[in-house]
C-alpha positions in Angstrom: -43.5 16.4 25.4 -44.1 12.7 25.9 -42.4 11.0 29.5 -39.5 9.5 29.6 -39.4 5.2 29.4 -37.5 2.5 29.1 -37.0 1.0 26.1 -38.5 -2.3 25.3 -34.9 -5.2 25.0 -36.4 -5.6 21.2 -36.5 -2.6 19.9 -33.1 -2.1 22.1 -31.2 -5.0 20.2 -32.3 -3.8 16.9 -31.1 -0.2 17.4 -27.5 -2.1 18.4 -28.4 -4.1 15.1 -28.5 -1.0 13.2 -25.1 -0.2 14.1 -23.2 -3.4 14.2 -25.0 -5.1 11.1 -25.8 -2.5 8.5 -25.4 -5.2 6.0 -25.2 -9.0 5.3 -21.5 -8.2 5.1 -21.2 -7.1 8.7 -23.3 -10.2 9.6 -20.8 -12.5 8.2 -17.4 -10.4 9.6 -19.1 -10.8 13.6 -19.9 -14.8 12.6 -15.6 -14.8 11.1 -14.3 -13.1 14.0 -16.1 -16.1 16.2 -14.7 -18.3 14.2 -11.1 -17.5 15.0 -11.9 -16.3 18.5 -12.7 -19.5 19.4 -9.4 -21.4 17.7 -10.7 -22.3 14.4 -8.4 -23.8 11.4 -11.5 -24.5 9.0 -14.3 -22.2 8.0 -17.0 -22.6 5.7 -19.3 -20.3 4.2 -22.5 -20.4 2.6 -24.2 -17.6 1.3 -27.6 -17.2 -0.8 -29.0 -14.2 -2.5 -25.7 -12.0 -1.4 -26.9 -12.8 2.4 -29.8 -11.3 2.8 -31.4 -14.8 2.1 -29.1 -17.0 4.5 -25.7 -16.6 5.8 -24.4 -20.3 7.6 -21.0 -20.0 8.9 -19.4 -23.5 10.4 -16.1 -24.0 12.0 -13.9 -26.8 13.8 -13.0 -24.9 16.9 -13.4 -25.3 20.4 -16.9 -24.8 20.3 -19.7 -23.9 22.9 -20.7 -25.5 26.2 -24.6 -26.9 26.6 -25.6 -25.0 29.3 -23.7 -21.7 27.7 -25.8 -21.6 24.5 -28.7 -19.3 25.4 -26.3 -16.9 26.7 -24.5 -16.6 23.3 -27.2 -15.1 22.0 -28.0 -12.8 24.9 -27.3 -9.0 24.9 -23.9 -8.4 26.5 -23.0 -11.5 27.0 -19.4 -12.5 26.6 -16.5 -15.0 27.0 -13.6 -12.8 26.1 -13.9 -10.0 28.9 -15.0 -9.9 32.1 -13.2 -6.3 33.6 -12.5 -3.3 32.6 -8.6 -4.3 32.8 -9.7 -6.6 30.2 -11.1 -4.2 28.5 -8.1 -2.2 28.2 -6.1 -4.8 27.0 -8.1 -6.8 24.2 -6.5 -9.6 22.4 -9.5 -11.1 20.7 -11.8 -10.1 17.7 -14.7 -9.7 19.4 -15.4 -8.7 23.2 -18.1 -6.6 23.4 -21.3 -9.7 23.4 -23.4 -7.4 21.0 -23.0 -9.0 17.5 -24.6 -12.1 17.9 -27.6 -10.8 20.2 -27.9 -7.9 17.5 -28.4 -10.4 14.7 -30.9 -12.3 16.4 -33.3 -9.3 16.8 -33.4 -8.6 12.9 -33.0 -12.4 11.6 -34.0 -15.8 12.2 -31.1 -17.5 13.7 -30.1 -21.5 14.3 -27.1 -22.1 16.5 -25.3 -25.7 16.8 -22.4 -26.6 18.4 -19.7 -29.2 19.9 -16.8 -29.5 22.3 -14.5 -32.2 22.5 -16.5 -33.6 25.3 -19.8 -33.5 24.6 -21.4 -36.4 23.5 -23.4 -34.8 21.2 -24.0 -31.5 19.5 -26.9 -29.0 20.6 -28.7 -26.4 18.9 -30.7 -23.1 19.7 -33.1 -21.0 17.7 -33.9 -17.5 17.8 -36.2 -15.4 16.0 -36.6 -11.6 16.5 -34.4 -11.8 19.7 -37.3 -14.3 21.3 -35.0 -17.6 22.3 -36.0 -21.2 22.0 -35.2 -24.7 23.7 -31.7 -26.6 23.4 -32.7 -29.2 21.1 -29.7 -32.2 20.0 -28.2 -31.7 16.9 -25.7 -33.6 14.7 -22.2 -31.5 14.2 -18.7 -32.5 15.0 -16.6 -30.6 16.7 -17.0 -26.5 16.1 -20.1 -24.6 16.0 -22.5 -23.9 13.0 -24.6 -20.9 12.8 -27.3 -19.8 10.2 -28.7 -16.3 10.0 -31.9 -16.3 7.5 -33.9 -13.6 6.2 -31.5 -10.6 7.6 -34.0 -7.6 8.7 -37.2 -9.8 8.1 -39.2 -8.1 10.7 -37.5 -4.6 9.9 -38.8 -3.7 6.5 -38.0 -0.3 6.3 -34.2 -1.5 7.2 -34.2 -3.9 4.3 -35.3 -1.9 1.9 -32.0 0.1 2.1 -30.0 -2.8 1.2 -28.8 -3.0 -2.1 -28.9 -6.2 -5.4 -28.1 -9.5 -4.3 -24.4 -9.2 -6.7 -23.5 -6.1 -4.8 -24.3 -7.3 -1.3 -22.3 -10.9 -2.2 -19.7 -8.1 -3.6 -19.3 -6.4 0.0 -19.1 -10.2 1.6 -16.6 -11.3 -0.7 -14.4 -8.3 0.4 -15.5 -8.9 3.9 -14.4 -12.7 3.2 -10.9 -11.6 1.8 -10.1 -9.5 4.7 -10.3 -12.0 7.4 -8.6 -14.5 5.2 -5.9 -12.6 4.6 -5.6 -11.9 8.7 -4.9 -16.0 9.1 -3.4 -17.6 6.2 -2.9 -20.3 8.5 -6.3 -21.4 8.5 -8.2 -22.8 5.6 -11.5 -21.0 4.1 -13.9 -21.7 1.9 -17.1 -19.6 0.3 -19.9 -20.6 -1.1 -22.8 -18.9 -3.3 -26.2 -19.6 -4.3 -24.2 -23.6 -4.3 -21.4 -22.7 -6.3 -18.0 -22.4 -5.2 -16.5 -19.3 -5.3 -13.2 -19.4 -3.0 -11.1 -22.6 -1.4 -8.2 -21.4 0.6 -6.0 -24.2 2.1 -3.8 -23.6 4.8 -1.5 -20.8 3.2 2.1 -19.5 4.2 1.7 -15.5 4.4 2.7 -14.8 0.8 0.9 -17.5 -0.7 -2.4 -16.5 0.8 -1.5 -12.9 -0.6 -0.9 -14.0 -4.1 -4.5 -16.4 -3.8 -6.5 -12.9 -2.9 -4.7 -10.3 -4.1 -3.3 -11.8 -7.0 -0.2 -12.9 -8.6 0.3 -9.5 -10.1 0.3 -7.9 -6.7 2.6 -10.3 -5.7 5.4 -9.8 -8.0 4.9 -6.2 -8.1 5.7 -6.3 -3.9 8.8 -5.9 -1.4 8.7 -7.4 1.5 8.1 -5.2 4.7 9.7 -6.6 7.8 10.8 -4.2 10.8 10.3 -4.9 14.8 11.2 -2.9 18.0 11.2 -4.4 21.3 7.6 -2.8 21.7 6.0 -2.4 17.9 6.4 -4.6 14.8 4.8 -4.5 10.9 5.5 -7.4 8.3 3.5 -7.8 5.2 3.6 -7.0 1.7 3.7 -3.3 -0.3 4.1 -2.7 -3.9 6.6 -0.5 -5.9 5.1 2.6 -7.0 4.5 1.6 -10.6 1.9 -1.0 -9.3 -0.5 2.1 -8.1 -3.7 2.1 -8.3 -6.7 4.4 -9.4 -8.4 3.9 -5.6 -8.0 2.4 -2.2 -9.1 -1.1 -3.3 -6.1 -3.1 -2.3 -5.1 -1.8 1.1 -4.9 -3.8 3.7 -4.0 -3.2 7.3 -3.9 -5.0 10.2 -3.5 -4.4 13.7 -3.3 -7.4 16.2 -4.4 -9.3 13.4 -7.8 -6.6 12.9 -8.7 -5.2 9.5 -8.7 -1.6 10.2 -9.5 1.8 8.5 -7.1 4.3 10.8 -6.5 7.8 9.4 -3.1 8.0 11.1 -2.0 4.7 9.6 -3.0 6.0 6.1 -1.0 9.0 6.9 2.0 7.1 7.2 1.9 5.3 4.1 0.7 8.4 1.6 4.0 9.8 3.3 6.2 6.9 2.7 5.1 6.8 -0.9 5.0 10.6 -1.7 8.0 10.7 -3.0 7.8 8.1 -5.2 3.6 8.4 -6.4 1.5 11.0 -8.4 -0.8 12.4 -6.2 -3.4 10.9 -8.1 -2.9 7.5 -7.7 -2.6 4.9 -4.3 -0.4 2.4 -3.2 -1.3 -0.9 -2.6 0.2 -3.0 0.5 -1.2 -6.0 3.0 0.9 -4.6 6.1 0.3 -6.7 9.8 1.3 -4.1 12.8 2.1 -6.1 16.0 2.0 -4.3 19.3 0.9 -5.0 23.6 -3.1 -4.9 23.0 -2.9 -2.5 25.9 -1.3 0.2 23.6 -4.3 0.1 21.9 -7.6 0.8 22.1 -10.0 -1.5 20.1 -13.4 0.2 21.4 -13.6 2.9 19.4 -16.2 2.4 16.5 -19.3 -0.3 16.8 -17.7 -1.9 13.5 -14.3 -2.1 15.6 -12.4 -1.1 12.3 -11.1 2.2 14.0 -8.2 1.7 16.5 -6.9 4.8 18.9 -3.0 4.3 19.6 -1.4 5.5 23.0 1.3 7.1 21.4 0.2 7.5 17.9 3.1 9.2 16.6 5.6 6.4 17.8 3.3 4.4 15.6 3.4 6.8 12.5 6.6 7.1 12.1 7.7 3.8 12.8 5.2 2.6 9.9 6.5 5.5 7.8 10.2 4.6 8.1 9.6 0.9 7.7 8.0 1.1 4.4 10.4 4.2 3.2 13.2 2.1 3.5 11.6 -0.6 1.7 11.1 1.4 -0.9 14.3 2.9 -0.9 16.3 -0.2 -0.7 18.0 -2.0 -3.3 16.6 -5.5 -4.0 16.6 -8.5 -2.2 14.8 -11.8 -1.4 11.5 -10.5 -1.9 8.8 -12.6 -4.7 9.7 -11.3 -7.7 13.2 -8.6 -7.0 15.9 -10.3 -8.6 17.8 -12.3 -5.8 21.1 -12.3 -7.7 21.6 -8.8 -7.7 24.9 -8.1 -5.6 24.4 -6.3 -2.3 25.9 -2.6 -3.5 22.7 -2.1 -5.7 19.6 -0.1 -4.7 17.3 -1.2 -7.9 14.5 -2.8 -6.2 11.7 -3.0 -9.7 10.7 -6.7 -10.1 11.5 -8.7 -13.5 7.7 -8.9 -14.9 7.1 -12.2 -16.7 6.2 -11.2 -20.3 3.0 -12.7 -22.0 2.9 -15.8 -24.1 3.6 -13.4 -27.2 5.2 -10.1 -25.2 5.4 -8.0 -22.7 7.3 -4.6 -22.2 10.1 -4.3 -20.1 10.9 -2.2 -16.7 12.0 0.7 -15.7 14.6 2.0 -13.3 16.1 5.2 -12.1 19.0 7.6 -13.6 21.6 9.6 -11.8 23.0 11.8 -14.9 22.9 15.4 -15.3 23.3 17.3 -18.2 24.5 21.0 -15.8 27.5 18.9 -14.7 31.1 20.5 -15.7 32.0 20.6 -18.6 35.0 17.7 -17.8 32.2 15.7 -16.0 31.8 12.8 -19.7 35.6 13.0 -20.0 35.7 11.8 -16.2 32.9 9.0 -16.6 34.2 7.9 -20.1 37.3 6.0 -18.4 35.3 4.8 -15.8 32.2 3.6 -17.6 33.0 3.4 -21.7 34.9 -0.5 -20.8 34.0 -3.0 -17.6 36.2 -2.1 -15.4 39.7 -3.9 -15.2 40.6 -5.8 -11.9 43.7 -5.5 -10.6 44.9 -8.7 -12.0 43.7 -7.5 -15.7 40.0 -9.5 -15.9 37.3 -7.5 -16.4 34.6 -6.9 -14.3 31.7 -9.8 -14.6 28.4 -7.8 -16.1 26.4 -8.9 -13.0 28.5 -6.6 -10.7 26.8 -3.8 -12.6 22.4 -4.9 -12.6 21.5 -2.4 -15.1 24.8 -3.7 -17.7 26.6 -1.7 -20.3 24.9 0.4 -23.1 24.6 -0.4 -26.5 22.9 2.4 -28.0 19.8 5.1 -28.0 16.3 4.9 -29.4 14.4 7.5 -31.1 16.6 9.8 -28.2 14.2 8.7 -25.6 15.3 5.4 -24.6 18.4 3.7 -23.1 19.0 0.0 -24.6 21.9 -2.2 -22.3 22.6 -5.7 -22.1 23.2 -7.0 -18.6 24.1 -10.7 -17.4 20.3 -11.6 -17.2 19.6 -9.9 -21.1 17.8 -7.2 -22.3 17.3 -3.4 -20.4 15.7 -0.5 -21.4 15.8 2.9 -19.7 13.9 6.2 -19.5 16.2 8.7 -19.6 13.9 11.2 -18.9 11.6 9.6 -15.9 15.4 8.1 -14.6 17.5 11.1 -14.2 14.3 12.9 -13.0 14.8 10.6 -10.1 18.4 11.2 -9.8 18.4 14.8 -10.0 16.1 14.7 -7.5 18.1 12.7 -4.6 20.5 14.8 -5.3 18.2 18.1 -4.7 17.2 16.7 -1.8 21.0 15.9 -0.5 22.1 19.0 -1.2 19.1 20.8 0.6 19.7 18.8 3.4 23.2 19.9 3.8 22.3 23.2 2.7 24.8 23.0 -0.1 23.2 24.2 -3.1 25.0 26.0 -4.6 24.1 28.9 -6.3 25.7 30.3 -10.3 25.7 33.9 -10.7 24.7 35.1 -13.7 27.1 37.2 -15.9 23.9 38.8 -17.8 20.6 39.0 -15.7 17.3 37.2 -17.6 14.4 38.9 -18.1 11.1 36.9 -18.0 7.9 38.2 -18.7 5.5 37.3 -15.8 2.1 37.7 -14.5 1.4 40.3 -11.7 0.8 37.1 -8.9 4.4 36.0 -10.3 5.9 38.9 -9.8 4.4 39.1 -6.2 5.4 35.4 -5.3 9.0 36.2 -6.0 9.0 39.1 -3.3 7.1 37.0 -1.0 9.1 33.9 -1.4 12.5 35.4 -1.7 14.2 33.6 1.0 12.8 30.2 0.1 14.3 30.9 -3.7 17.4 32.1 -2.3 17.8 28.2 -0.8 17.3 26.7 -4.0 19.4 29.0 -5.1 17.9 31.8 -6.8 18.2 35.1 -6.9 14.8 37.1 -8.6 14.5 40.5 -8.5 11.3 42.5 -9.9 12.2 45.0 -12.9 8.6 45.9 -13.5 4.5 45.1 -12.1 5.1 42.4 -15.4 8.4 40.8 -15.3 11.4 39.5 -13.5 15.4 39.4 -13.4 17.0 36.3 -12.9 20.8 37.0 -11.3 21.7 33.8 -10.1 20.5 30.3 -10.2 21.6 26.6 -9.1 24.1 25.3 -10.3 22.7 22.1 -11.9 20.1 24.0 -13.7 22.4 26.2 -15.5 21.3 24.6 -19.1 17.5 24.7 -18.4 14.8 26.9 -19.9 14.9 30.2 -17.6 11.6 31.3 -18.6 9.6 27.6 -18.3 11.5 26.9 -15.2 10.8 30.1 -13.2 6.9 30.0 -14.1 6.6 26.4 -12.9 8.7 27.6 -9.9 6.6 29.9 -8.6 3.4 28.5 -9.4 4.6 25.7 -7.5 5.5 28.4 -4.4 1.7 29.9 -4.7 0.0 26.3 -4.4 2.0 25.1 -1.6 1.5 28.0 0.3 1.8 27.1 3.9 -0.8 24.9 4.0 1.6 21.2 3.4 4.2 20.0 6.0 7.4 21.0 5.3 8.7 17.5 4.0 5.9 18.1 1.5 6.9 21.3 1.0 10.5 21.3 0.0 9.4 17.9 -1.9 7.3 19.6 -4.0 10.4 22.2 -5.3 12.5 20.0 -5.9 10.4 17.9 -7.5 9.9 20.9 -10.0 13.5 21.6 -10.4 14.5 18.2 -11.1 12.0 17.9 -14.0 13.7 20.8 -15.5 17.2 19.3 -14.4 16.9 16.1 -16.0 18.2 15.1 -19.8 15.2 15.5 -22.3 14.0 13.6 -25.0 15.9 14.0 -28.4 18.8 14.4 -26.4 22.0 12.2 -28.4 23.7 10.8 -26.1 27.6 9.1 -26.6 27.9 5.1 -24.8 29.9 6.7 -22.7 27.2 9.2 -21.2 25.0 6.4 -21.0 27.4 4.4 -19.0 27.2 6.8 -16.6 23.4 6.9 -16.5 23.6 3.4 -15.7 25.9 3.8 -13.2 24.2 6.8 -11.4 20.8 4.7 -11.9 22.6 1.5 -9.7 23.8 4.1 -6.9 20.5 6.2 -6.1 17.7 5.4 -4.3 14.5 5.2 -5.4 15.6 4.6 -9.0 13.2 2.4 -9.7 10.5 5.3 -10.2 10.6 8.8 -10.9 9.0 11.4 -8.8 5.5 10.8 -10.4 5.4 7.3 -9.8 6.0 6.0 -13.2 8.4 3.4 -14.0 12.1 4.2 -15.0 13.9 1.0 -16.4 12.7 -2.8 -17.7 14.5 -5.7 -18.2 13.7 -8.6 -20.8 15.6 -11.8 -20.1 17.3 -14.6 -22.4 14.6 -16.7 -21.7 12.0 -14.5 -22.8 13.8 -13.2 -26.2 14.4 -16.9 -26.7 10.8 -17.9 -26.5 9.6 -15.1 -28.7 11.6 -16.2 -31.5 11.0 -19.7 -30.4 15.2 -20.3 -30.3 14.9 -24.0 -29.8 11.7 -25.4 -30.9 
């Protein structure tokens, strides 16, 4: 067994390297988080060959003292704490004096900077951790610092990084994530001489639609909620803007790009009821809170956060984006802003292509197990616009989603409202409303439950028949009432109410196949979510389905009074709308 010894400060600084900067990418977030650290409204960076070439990094902000130069590259050695209450209570990037030390054991490093009151600017060299003279310089104000040759005298490091495009890949991202944290500073990247990025000075939603795209944009609600002790504001997209991966999640926390399991959490919850499983949401969210209910030292990367009271956190996040979702729309970029404040739509008018583009969806709040009176009822109420009391009618913009004017091909809903053209899925809309109203009456445990004259026999599979013993409370909230009649199939004595038209047999095998992969194992938000979910598929009006204007009225209606309507429960888009303008220009009305 060889003796215990010290290790040698080289070998030392590049272990730390090996853990702060696995790649050119974390290079340039440590030189970005300077930047700002130290007051910066200008950054520029160059980059060759991805970074693993050079990586120069220059900034107009306070900069560094003379004399304080050789410590800026020294191991633990730090302007931004200087006690453990400090510690406890970070408000900077950076803090812990490791990034720039690291760098210089695995790089060949040229620091320069400036204050205000210098009369010139200084510079300092490093190479593998071994620290030269100050020599003078020429730089205005700021600090400039160039990192060649990343793990030159590691070789068995370097090896493990990957092509120059998919390092420059990783610092682009690494680029658009501290951009996006200060919009009120201006950026610009370089590559191999060749601009790629130049960010001016940005208003939030401005720098949002510059990285993330105009798309993303338009597709967004705004997100703004505070407490006395917690805050988020930021950007999250409707449901039908999903994505296949995580790509375009951002979240920030005292103005840090993190990756917090607890946060994510939050937001899969906020948007389960509205998403397939299968896809994500996409959001640029900034949670404010006192530094010291926080803790920033938790991974060398610092992208990991701990929260004192982590669950105040959740469900504050969770709540805040819910009701964004949830609400009707308002003055967010792209939601219709004329919209009167009684509507809950909240889907964006998308701007059509030069040629076409297809509408958008909304939600629908018509059932076809209503009673039997239920269209005689609606007809007077939504066949006409509604007379006032002095005799007008009704302007079209008090309803959003307008008056119908007929059915196509039984699957989709065409009205005319103030702004022009809508079309609706009635399918994917009264999905959604069927489904508030599951969940309504769940909550109020007032389902109610139809007997059934003549018991239904369905054939099932053994495991059916087993789930419907073992689950025969849960069923008997929803409604049901199963009973085995053999090893191989079920009656069927009672059921809800507003599934008294469905298909017995379809229902109760996606029913209880639902029950057996639920299990125990989700919460029970997710749970109940999941029935209803089923139940309201089978609920809602199907395609084929002829409806009268007068049914359709009522869709409409339903659709303007439910939440969430802009999806159904799968994520997918319920209603479009085409405006004047756009029908105008593609039959080129006034050229």
């Amino acid at each position: 067994m060889h003796p215990i010894r010290l290790l040698p400060d080289l070998l030392i600084s590049q272990i730390a390297a090996g853990e702060v900067v696995e790649r050119p990418a974390a290079a340039l977030k440590e030189l970005l988080e300077n930047c700002l650290d130290a007051d910066a409204t200008e950054i520029r960076v160059h980059l060759e060959q991805g970074g693993m070439q050079l990586i120069r990094v220059a900034d107009n902000g306070i900069g560094i003292e003379q004399t304080q130069l050789p410590l800026a590259l020294a191991r633990h050695a730090t302007s931004k704490i200087g006690s453990l209450e400090d510690l406890e209570c970070v408000a900077s990037l950076g803090f812990r004096g490791e990034a720039l030390a690291s760098i210089a054991a695995i790089a060949r490093v040229r620091l320069i900077s400036r204050t205000a009151a210098a009369a010139h600017a200084v510079e300092i060299r490093a190479e593998g951790s071994e620290i030269g003279e100050l020599q003078p310089a020429t730089l205005q104000t700021g600090t400039a610092i160039e990192v060649r040759d990343l793990y030159f005298n590691t070789p068995a490091r370097r090896k493990f990084l990957k092509s120059a495009a998919t390092e420059y890949a990783h610092c682009d991202e690494t680029f658009r994530r501290i951009a996006l944290a200060r919009p009120d500073a201006a950026f610009s990247l370089f590559h191999n001489d060749r601009a790629q990025r130049q960010l001016p000075a940005h208003s939030l939603a401005e720098r949002i639609s510059a990285l993330l795209g105009e798309e993303f944009a338009q597709a967004a609600v705004d997100i703004h909620e505070s407490s006395p002790v917690l805050s988020v504001a930021g950007l999250s997209t409707l449901p039908a803007y999903s994505r296949a991966g995580r790509d375009a999640q951002y979240i920030y926390v005292n103005g840090r790009f993190v990756r917090d399991k607890l946060l994510s959490h939050a937001l899969r919850q906020a948007y389960h009821d509205v998403l397939h499983h299968d896809r994500h949401p996409a959001y640029c969210l900034f949670i404010t809170l006192d530094p010291g209910a926080v803790d920033v030292n938790v991974h060398p990367a610092k992208t990991e956060v701990r929260f004192h009271d982590g669950r105040a956190v959740h469900q504050f996040l969770y709540h805040a984006v819910n009701k964004a979702l949830s609400a009707r729309g308002g003055e967010n970029p792209g939601v219709h802003a004329s919209w009167p404040e009684t509507s809950k739509l909240s889907t964006p008018i998308v701007k059509l292509p030069e040629t076409y583009r297809q509408p958008y969806q909304a939600t629908l709040n018509h059932g076809i197990a209503q009673p039997a009176n239920y269209y005689e009822i609606v007809t007077r109420e939504a066949a006409e616009p509604v007379k006032t009391a002095g005799g007008s009618a009704v302007a079209e913009n008090d309803h959003p989603l307008g008056y119908a004017i007929g059915q196509i091909h039984g699957v989709y809903i065409l009205a005319q409202n103030a702004a022009g053209l809508i079309l609706v899925d009635m399918h994917a809309a009264h999905e959604r409303v069927m489904y508030e109203k599951f969940k309504n009456s769940w909550d109020q445990r007032r389902i109610i439950s139809q007997p059934l004259l003549i018991p239904i026999t369905v054939d099932a599979d053994a495991i059916d028949v087993a789930a419907a013993a073992e689950y025969a409370a849960i069923l008997e909230e929803l409604g049901f009432s199963m009973t085995a009649l053999s090893p191989t199939s079920l009656a069927i004595r009672a059921i809800p109410q507003l599934l008294q038209h469905a298909d017995p047999d379809r229902l109760t095998r996606d029913l209880l196949g639902e029950l057996r992969r639920s299990g125990v194992s989700r919460t029970l938000n997710e749970y109940r979510n999941a029935l209803l979910g089923t139940l309201a598929c089978h609920s809602a009006v199907r395609a084929n389905r002829q409806l009268t204007v007068a049914e359709m009225n009522a869709l409409l209606r339903d659709m303007e009074n439910t939440e969430r309507a802009d999806q159904c429960n799968h994520g997918r888009p319920t209603w479009f709308q085409i405006s004047m303008a756009e029908l105008d220009k593609m039959f080129m009305r006034g050229k």
